[in-house]
ROROMAR-391869 format. One record per residue (C-alpha): y, z, x negated. Coordinates in pm, whole numbers, padded with zeros to 5 digits, always signed. Layout:
YZX ...
END
This chain:
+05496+01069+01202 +05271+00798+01292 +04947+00872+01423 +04704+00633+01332 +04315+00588+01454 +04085+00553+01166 +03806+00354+01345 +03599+00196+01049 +03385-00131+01137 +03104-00229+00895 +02921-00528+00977 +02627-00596+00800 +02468-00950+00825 +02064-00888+00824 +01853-01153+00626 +01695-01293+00940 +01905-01560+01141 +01760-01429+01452 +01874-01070+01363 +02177-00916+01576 +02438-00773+01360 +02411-00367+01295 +02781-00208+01377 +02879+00139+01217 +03138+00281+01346 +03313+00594+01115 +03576+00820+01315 +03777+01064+01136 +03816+01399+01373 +04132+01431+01218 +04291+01090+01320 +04193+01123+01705 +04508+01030+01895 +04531+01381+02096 +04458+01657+01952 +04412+01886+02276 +04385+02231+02178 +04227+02114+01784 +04420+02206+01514 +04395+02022+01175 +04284+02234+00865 +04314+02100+00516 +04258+02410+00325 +03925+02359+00200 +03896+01939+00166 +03976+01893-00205 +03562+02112-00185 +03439+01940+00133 +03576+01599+00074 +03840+01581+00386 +04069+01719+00660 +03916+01831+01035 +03956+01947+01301 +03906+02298+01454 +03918+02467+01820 +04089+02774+01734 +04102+02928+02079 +04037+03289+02014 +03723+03313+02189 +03831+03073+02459 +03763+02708+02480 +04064+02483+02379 +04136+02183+02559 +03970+01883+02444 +04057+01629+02150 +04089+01241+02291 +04083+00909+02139 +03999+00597+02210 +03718+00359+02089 +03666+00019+02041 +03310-00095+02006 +03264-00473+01876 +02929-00468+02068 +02762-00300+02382 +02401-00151+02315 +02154+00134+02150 +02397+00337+01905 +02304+00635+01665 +02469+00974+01659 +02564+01175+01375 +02887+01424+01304 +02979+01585+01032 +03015+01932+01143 +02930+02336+00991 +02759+02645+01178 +02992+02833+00984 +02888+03183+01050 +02545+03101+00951 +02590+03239+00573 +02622+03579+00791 +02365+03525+01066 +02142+03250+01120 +02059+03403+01452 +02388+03240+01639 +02643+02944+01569 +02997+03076+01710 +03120+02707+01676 +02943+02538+01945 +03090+02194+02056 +03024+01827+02261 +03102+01483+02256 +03224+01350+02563 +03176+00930+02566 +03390+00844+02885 +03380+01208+02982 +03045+01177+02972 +02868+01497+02762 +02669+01332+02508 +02302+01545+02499 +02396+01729+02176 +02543+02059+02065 +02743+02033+01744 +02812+02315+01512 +02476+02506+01532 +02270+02377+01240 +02334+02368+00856 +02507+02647+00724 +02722+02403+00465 +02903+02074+00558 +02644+01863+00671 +02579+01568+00920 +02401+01654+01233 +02188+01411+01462 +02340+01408+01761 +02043+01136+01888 +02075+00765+02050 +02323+00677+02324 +02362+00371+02541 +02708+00203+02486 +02763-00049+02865 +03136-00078+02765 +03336-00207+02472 +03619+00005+02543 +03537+00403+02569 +03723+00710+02561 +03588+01020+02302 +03640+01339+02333 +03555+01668+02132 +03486+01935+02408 +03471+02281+02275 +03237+02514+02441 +03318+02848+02310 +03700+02872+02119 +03510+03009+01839 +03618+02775+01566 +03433+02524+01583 +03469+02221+01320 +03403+01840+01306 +03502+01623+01021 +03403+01309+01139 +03153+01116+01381 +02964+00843+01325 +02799+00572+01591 +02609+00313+01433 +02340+00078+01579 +02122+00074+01299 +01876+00295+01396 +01736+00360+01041 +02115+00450+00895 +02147+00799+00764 +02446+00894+00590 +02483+01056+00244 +02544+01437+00205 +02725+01417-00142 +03101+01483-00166 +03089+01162-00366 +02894+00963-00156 +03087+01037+00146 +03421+00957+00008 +03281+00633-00112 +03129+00553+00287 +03506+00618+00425 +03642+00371+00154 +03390+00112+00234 +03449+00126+00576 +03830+00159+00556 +03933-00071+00261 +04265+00031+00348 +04202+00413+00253 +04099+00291-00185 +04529+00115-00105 +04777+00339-00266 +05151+00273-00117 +05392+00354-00354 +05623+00600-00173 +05888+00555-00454 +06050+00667-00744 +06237+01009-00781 +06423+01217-01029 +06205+01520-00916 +05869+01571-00737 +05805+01880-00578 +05447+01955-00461 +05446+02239-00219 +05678+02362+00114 +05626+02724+00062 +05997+02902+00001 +05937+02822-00372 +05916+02430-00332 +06186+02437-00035 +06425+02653-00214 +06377+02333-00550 +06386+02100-00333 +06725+02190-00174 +06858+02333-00480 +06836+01994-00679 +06917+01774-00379 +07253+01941-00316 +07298+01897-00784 +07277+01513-00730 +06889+01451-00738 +06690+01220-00581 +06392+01483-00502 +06076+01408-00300 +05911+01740-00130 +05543+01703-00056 +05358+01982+00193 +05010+01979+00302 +05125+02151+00648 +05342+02021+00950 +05589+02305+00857 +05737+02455+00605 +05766+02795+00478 +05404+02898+00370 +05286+03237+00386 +05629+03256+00557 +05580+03007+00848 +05443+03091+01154 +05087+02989+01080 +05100+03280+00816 +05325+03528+00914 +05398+03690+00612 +05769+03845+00611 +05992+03767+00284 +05971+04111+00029 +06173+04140-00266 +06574+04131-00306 +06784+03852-00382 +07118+03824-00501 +07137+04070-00781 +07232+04064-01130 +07237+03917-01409 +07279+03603-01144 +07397+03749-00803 +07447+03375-00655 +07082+03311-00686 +06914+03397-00370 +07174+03214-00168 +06963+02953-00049 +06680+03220+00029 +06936+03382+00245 +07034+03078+00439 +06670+02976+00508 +06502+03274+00560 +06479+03470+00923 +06657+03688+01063 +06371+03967+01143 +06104+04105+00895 +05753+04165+00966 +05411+04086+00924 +05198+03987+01221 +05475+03902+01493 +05544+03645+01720 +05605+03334+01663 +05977+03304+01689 +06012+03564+01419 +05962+03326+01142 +06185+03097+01258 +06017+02745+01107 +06286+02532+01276 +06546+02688+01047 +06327+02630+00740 +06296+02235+00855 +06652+02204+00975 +06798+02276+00616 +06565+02049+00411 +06615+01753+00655 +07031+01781+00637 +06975+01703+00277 +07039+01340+00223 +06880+01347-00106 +06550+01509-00018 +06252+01260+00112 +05994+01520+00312 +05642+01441+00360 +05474+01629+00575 +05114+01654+00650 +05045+01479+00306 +04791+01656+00038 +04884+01603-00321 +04481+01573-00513 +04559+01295-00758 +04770+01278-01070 +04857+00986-01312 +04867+01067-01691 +05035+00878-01948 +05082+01000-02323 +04991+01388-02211 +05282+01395-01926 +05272+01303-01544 +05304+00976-01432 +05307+01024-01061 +05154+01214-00837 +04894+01081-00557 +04921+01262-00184 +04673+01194+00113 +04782+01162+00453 +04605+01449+00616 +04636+01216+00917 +04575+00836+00853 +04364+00899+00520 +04639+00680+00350 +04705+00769+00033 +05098+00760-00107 +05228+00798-00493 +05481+00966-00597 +05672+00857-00936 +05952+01032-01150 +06019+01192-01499 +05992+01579-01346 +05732+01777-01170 +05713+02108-00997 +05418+02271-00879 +05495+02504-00612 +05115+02491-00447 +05033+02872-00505 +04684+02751-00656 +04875+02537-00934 +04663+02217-00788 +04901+01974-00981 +04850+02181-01314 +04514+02181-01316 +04502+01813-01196 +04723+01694-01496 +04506+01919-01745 +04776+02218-01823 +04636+02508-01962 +04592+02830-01717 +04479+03162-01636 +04306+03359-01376 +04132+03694-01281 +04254+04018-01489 +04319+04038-01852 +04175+04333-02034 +04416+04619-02096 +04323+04529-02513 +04491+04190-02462 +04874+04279-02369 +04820+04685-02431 +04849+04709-02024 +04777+05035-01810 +04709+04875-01529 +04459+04606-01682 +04058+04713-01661 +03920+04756-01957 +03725+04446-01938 +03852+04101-01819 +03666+03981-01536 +03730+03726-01233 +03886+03930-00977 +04198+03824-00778 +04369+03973-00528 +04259+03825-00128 +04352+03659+00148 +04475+03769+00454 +04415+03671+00823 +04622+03894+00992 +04666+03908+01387 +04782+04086+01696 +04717+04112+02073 +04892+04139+02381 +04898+04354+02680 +04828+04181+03015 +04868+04238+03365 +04526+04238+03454 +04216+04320+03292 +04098+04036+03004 +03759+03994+02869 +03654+03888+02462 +03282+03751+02431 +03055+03972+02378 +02928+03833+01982 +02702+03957+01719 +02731+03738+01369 +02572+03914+01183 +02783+04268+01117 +02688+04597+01237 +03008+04765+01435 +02968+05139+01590 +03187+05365+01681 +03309+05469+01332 +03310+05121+01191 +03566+04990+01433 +03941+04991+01406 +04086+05082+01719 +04422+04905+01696 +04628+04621+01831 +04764+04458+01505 +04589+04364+01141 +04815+04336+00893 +04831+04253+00540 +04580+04491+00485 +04324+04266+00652 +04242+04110+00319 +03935+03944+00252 +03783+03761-00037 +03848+03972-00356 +03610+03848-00639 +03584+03529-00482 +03742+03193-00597 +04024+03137-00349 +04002+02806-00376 +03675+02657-00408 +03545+02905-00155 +03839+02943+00046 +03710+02843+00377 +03401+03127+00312 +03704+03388+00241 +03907+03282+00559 +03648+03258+00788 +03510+03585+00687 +03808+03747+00796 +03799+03499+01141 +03489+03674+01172 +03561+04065+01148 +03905+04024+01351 +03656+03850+01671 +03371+04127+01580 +03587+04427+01544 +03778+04294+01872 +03473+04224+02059 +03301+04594+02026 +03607+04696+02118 +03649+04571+02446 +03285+04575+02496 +03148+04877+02303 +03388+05143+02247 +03425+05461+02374 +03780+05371+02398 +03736+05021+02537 +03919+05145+02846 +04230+05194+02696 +04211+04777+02555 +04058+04664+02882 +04415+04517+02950 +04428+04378+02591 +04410+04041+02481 +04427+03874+02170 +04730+03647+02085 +04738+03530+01757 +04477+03501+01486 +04565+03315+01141 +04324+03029+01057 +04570+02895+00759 +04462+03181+00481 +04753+03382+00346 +04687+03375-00025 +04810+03591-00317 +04627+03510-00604 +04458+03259-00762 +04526+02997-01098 +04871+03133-01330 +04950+02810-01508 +05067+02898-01875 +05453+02865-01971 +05588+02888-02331 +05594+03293-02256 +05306+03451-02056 +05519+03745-01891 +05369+04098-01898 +05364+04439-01714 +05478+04600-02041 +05793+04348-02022 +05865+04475-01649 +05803+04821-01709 +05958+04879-02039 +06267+04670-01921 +06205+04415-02228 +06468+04135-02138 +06465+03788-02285 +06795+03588-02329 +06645+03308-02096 +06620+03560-01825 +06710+03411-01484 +06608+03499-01155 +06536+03894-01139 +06183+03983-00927 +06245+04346-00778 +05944+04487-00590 +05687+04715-00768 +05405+04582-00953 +05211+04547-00646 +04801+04532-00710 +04572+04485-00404 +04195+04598-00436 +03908+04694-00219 +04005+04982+00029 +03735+05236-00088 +03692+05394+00255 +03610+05007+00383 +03394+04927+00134 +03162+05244+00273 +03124+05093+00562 +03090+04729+00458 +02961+04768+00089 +03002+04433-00087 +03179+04304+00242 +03477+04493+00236 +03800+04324+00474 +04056+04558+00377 +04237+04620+00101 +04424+04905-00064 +04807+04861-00267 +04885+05060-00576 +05243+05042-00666 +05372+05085-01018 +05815+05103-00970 +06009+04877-01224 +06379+04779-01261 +06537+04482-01155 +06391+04243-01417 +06512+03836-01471 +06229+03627-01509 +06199+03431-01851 +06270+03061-01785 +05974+03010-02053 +05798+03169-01768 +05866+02864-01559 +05754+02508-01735 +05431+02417-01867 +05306+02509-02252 +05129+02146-02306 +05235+01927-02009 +05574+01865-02094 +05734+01735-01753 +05569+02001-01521 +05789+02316-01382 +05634+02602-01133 +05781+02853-00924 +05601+03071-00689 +05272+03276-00762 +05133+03008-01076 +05397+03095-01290 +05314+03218-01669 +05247+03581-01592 +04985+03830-01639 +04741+03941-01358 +04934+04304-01403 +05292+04100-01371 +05168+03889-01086 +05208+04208-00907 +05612+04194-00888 +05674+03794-00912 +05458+03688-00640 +05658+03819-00373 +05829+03501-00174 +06198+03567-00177 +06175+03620-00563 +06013+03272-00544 +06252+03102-00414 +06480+03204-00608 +06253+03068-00894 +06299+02808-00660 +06699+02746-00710 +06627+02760-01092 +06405+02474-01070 +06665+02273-00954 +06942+02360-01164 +06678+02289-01430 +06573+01975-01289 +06958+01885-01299 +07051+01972-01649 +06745+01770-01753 +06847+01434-01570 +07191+01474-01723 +07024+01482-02080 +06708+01305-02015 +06534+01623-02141 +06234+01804-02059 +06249+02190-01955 +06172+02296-02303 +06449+02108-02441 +06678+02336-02151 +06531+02669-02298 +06610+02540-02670 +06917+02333-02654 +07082+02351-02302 +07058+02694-02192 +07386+02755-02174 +07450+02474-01909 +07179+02646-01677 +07354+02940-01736 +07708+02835-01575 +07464+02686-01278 +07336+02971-01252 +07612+03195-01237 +07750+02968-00936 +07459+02931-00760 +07416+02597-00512 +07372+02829-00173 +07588+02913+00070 +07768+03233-00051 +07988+03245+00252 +07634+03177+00481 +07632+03567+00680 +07231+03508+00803 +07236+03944+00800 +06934+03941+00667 +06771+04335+00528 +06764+04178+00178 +06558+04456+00073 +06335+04456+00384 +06005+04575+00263 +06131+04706-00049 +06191+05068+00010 +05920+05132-00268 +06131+05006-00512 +06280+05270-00775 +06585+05218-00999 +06446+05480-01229 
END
């Protein structure tokens, strides 16, 4: 993919003719031509207005971003970035995120990331600009995480940008006409907005029934909680009945080792990528954030995706829709109705519903491991704002899914609070114990490898189908005749680990998993298309379901299997020019006969356990 500089030049002519011109100059962090050691996270802009960049090092400084930059004029120019002390809703006391600007490797006398607690631009002062032609940088100084959204040099010295959202989305337009341009990225028979296993699995599923299918994913790889920015191994079985040939796309896709937490090669992205690009029929955009849809007459027009990159903005047109985003983003967007938190037990007669609805969702987690080196390795000593002692820390090598953070909180308007909560007790609980412990001996040759910064999410908006699915369906056994592909694991509900929240009352990081064992159960196709926007499918964790029934369906190879129904779906409505409710009511049989020959690979041996991580479940 083309990487493109977005350098914005806005000349303003002042009233006097003996005036010089003022020059702003807007830089988006996210479009610097090397990235160094930055990553790009996205999770959070639809709140904060935009992509940036981060130095995930891990307590050690990443190598620095680069780009080049043009000014029309030499002279007097004003700093400001739009940065975060992220840690400050914790501690005011330190700013983890501590970072430079380098102008031709010189350090500009300013340290970003230690100021407002919220997205915010900071004053990085005046500079003297001798040259036209510069190099910038973004030098971390402490591999803490620290963020930068965008930089601005401007020679008016009376300029001060605008806070809003809003306001700053309107200041990147003006400067970048080229950003308010929408390119049409063509028409398809089927959009597919997310490249988790549920949007892969549609996406290859209806490219290899004929369709002309675009698959849109707001990450440079595919896979989701499944990739290797995640590392979340695949749970539930595939390949049983009613419909034993669904599941074999999951199979051909999906690595070879289970696991949460584990190297990189374990998740095996490349195969992932590998089988959606041998597609012919299947356009992939990478890197691109659907946040826009088109309505006409109640249905979806098209679909708009950013370039998490450029900042150009693509549309996607075609008569069917499936939102496989986790966090039903196109739902919402095109006004379908939905659900979240927990039901009361009074509203489907559930056991395992409180007694009173309320917001709570299950968390996110940031799992991680370390390493053991040949020599001894050092971790920052840090103190952001949690008290650690002896019986507070956790003594171990590996956080896994239990590491959970966030519960009660909206996952996705304060998502980058619940993920960098969790950044934060991983480096705290790591630090006093290579610095603190009475056991930091036996870690001295330690170090940490791996820390997520992309949130591993389980819960959050349940977009409403023509049948909300229950736990009294799953448990009871209550099959529909438009069952189709069967979710196997337990009813599987996270909450607060009591003994954590002890210690960290109110700031609990760990979680706790009751099980409740079910049968084999097919998932109700009704389950799987939207109750008032009539061109939208879902597959994945917004399906119609319950908070209780979340428990079982959410699990990722049970996805994508939802996954391969979507796209017979998608196929028996191009052949009739129908919409998914018109399948259910009139063309359910055809799915059936799809269904029963599945478009995978049956002869594909990948050896996968295909009920790795399901040894709770209990054919009773």
């Amino acid at each position: 993919m083309k990487k493109t500089l977005l350098i914005f030049l806005f000349t303003v002519s002042l009233l006097s003719a003996k005036a010089q011109k003022n020059t702003t100059l807007f830089i988006e962090a996210e479009a610097f031509l090397q990235k160094g050691g930055w990553v790009i996270d996205q999770q959070s802009m639809d709140i904060m207005g935009s992509p940036y960049l981060m130095a995930h090092g891990m307590g050690v400084p990443v190598s620095d971003a680069s780009t080049t930059l043009n000014f029309p004029e030499t002279g007097t120019y004003r700093i400001f970035v739009r940065t975060r002390n992220w840690a400050a809703r914790w501690n005011a006391n330190n700013a983890p995120g501590k970072f430079q600007l380098l102008l031709n490797n010189n350090p500009i006398d300013c340290v970003f990331g230690t100021k407002s607690a919220e997205w915010d631009w900071q004053d990085g002062g005046k500079i003297v600009v001798n040259s036209k032609t510069n190099t910038l940088k973004l030098h971390d100084l402490t591999g803490f995480n620290g963020r930068c959204d965008a930089i601005i040099f401007t020679s008016d010295l009376n300029f001060t940008p605008p806070s809003a959202v809003n306001a700053i989305s309107e200041l990147r337009s003006k400067y970048n006409p080229k950003i308010a341009k929408i390119k049409n990225a063509g028409k398809f028979d089927f959009v597919i907005i997310g490249g988790g296993l549920a949007g892969t699995c549609a996406a290859i599923s209806s490219a290899r029934l004929g369709l002309k299918v675009a698959l849109i994913q707001d990450r440079p790889v595919l896979g989701g909680n499944n990739s290797s920015e995640v590392r979340v191994h695949l749970g539930g079985q595939i390949r049983v009945e009613p419909y034993p040939a669904i599941g074999n796309i999951v199979n051909e896709i999906g690595p070879l080792k289970p696991g949460n937490a584990q190297p990189t090669e374990y998740y095996e992205d490349d195969k992932k990528m590998k089988a959606v690009l041998a597609e012919k029929n299947i356009s992939l955009f990478l890197n691109h954030r659907a946040n826009g849809v088109t309505m006409e007459k109640g249905r979806i027009k098209s679909v708009q995706a950013i370039d998490i990159q450029s900042g150009v903005t693509k549309t996607f047109s075609a008569p069917l829709f499936a939102d496989c985003t986790g966090d039903a983003t196109i739902g919402e967007l095109a006004g379908a109705k939905y659900m979240t938190g927990r039901e009361s037990n009074k509203k489907y007669g559930e056991k395992r519903a409180p007694e009173v609805a309320d917001s709570m969702t299950m968390g996110s987690s940031v799992q991680w491991f370390a390493k053991t080196v040949s020599a001894p390795s050092e971790f920052p000593d840090i103190n952001w704002g949690l008290d650690w002692d002896e019986n507070k820390v956790e003594k171990i090598t590996r956080g896994d899914w239990n590491w959970e953070t966030g519960m009660g909180i909206n996952q996705i308007t304060e998502i980058e609070r619940v993920r960098d909560y969790g950044l934060m007790v991983v480096y705290s609980n790591w630090s006093y114990l290579k610095n603190h412990s009475l056991v930091k001996d036996k870690f001295e040759n330690k170090q940490l490898e791996w820390v997520a910064y992309v949130a591993g999410k389980r819960e959050s908006l349940r977009l409403i189908g023509d049948y909300i699915l229950t736990g009294n369906d799953l448990t009871e056994k209550k099959v529909y005749p438009d069952g189709t592909a069967s979710t196997t694991w337990t009813i599987d509900l996270h909450y607060p680990d009591p003994s954590n929240t002890k210690l960290f009352p109110g700031n609990e990081y760990k979680s706790i998993a009751i099980h409740t064992p079910i049968y084999p159960y097919p998932i109700p196709f009704r389950c799987m298309y939207s109750v008032n926007v009539p061109n939208l499918m879902m597959a994945g964790r917004n399906i119609s379901v319950s908070h209780v029934a979340l428990g079982t369906v959410r699990l990722m190879r049970t996805g994508g299997m939802m996954g391969e129904v979507l796209g017979m779906a998608a196929k028996v409505c191009k052949i009739h020019k129908a919409d998914p409710r018109a399948v259910y009511q009139m063309y359910f049989p055809e799915l059936i006969k799809l269904m029963e020959v599945g478009v995978g690979n049956s002869t594909a041996e990948n050896k996968q356990n295909y009920n790795s991580g399901d040894s709770l479940l209990k054919k009773r």
